[in-house]
C-alpha positions in Angstrom: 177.0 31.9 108.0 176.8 34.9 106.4 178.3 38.2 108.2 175.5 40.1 110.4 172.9 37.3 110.2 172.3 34.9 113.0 169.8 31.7 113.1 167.9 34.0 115.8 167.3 36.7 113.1 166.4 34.5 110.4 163.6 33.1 112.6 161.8 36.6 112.3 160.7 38.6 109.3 162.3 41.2 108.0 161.4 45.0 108.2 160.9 44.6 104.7 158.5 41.5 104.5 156.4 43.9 107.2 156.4 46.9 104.8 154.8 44.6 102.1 152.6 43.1 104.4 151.4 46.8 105.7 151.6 48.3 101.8 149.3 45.1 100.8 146.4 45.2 103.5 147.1 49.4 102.9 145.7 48.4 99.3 143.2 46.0 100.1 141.5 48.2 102.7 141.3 50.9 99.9 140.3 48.6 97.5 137.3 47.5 100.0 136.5 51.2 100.2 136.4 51.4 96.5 133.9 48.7 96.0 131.6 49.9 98.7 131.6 53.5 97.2 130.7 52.0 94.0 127.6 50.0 95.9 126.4 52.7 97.3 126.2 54.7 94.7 124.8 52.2 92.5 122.2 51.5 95.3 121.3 54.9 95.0 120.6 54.9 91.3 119.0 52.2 91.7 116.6 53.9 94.3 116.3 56.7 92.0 115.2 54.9 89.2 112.5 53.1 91.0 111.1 55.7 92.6 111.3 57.7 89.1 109.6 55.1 87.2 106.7 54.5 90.4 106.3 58.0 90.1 106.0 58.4 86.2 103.8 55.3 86.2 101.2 56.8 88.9 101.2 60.1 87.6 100.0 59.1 84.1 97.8 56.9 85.8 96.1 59.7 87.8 96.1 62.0 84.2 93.7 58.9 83.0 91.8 58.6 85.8 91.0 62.3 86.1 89.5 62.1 82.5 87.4 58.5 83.3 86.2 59.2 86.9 83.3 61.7 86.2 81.5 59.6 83.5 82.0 55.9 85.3 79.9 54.9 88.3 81.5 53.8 91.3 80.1 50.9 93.8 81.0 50.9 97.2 83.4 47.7 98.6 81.2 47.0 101.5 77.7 47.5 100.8 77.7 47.3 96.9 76.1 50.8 97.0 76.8 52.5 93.6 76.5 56.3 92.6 78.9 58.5 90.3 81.5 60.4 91.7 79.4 63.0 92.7 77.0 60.6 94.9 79.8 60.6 97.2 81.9 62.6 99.5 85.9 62.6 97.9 88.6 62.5 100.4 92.2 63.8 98.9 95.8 62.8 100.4 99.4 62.1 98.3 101.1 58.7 98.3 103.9 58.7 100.7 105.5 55.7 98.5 105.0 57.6 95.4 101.7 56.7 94.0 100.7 59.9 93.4 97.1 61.3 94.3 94.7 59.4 96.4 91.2 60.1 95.8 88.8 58.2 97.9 85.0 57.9 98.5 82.7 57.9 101.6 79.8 55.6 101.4 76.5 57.7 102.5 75.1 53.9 102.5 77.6 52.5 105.1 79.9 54.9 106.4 82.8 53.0 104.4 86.1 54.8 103.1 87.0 53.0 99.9 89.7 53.5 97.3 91.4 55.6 95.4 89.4 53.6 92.2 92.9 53.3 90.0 94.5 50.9 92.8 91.2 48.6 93.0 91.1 48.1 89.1 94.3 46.9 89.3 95.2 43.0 88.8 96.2 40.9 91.5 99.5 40.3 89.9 100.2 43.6 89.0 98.9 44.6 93.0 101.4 41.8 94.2 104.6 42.8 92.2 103.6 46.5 94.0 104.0 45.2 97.5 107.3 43.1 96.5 108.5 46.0 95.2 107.4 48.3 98.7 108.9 45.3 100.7 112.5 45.4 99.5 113.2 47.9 100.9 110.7 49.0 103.4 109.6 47.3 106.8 107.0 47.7 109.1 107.3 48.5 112.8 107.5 45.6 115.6 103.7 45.3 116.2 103.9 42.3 118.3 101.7 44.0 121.4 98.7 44.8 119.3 99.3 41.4 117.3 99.3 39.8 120.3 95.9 41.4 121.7 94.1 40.6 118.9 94.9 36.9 119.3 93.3 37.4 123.1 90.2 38.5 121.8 89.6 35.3 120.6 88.9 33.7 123.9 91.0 31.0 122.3 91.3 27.6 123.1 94.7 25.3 123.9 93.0 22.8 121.9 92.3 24.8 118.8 94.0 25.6 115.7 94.6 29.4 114.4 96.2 31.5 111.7 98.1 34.4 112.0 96.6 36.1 108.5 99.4 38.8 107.9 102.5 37.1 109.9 105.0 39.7 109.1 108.1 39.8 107.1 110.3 39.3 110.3 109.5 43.3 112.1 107.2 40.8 115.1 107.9 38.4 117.6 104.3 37.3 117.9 104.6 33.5 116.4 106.9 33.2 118.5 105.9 34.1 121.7 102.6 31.9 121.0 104.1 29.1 119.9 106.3 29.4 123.0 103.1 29.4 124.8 102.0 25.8 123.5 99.4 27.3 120.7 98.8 25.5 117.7 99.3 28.6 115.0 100.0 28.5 111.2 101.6 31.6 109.5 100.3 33.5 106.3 101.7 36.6 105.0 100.1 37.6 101.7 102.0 41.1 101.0 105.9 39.8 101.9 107.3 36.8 100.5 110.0 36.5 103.9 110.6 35.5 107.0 107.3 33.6 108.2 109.6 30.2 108.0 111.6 31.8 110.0 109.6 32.3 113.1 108.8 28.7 114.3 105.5 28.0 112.7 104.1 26.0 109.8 103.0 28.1 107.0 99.6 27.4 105.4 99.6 25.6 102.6 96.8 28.2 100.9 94.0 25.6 100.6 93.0 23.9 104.1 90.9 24.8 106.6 89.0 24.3 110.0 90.7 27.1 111.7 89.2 27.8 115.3 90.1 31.0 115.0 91.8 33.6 112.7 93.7 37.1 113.6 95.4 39.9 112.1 96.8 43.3 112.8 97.2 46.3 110.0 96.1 44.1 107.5 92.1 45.0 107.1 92.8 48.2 105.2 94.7 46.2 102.9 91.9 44.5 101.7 90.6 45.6 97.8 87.7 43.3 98.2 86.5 42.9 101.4 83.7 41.3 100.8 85.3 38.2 98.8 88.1 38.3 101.8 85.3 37.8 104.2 83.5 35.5 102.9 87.3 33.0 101.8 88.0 33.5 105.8 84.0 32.0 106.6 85.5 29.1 104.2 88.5 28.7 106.6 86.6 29.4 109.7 84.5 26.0 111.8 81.1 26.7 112.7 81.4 29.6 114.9 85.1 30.4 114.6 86.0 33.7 115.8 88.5 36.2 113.9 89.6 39.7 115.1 91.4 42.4 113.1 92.5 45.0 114.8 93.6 48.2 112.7 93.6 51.8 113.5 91.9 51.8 109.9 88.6 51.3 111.8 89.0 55.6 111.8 89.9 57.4 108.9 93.7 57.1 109.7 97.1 56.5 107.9 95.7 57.4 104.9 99.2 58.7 103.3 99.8 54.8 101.1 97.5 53.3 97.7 98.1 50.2 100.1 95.4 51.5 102.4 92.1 50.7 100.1 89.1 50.4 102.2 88.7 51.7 106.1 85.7 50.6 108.2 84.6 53.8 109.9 80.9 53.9 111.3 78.6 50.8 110.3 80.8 49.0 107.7 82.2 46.7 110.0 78.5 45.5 110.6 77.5 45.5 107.2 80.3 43.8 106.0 80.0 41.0 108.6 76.3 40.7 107.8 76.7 40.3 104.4 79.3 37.4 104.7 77.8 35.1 107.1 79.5 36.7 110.2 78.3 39.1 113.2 80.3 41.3 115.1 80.5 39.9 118.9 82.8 42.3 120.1 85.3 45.5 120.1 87.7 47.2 121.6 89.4 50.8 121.3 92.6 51.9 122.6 94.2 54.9 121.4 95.4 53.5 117.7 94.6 50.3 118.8 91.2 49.3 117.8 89.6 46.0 117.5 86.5 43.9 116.2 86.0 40.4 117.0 83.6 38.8 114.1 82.2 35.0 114.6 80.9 32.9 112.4 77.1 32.0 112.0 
């Protein structure tokens, strides 16, 4: 055996061995710092970017729109009533995400808020790829109280079937809780492509019907076409099926996003559900929290 080594020492590793092991995880943790530096930052430029390009995109728009709006007539999404631009009262405010300025119109006809013009022009797909973008990196607040309220105001049935119209992207607990509570629900959430098959219902296929009952929550200011929206949920509906969308939109409210086209202030929530085959049949206002229950004819 060799002269100051013993079988006990060679059983352990040397001071050595532990100074490479320290010097390697030393090199790995910097390393690791490194690479998340370099995310970060290219997270960052990759924020920049977008909101660059949102910006430039919106701000040409409104240069166009500026030029086109006093010579093109403009027809109310409720009541169909048309004027020009100077038939109506013009509400300003700045899009918090970027979309620039935000000119909308009050119907003298039907008390209705509607636009700004540019963002109801737009495509579907084009109005689609805009809320996938908002989504990726924005979430909404847990709304499961007032989700859940609305879904009371049905008066709903054990032995009925209802869809949650705007499920979430994951920020609510309300599927859950309901299904929990034995009630047949099936999840749609047309502005986020996540999370609804995560929350322990079946997510609608897009085509059947013969709900009971249909409810939403911040989703009726999202609406570019009520009126088409309205009468696709009489579709769904059974013969007097109830729906209720609450909204704090019902007052001229949150008005800071282009995702907020069309607010029901005064006798638009009437109108509208007359001219689609529904009736209002009840309401409720609670602070921010303000509902209408609609039911089918």
């Amino acid at each position: 055996m060799p002269s100051g080594a013993s079988w006990f020492g060679r059983s352990r590793p040397s001071s050595h061995q532990d100074d490479l092991k320290e010097a390697a995880a030393r090199d790995a943790a910097a390393d690791a710092e490194a690479l998340r530096g370099r995310l970060d930052a290219l997270e960052a430029q990759v924020a920049l970017t977008e909101r660059y390009f949102t910006e430039g995109f919106w701000n040409a728009l409104d240069v166009a729109y500026e030029a086109i709006l006093p010579h093109r007539p403009l027809t109310c999404v409720v009541c169909g009533h048309t004027a020009g631009r100077d038939g109506f009262e013009i509400r300003e405010d700045r899009c918090y995400f970027g979309g620039g300025r935000l000119e909308r119109y009050v119907c003298p006809a039907c008390d209705c808020v509607f636009g700004p013009q540019k963002y109801l022009d737009l495509d579907e797909a084009f109005v689609a790829r805009d809320y996938q973008v908002l989504y990726s990196r924005y979430s909404e607040g847990d709304s499961t109280e007032n989700e859940l309220r609305a879904f009371r105001a049905l008066s709903a049935d054990k032995g009925g079937r209802y869809l949650d119209w705007g499920a979430g992207g994951g920020w609510n607990r309300t599927l859950a809780i309901l299904r929990d509570e034995g009630w047949n629900l099936v999840a749609h959430e047309p502005n986020s492509s996540s999370a609804t098959t995560d929350l322990g219902a079946p997510v609608w296929d897009g085509v059947s019907g013969g709900f009971d009952g249909l409810f939403s929550n911040n989703v009726i200011e999202h609406f570019r076409d009520p009126v088409a929206q309205f009468r696709r949920f009489h579709e769904l509906l059974r013969p007097e099926g109830r729906m209720a969308h609450a909204s704090p939109c019902y007052d001229y409210c949150f008005a800071f996003t282009r995702f907020h086209s069309v607010f029901l202030l005064g006798r638009s929530p009437f109108v509208l559900a007359e001219r689609t085959g529904f009736k209002v049949v009840d309401s409720e206002r609670d602070g921010e929290y303000i509902n209408y229950v609609f039911q089918r004819a």
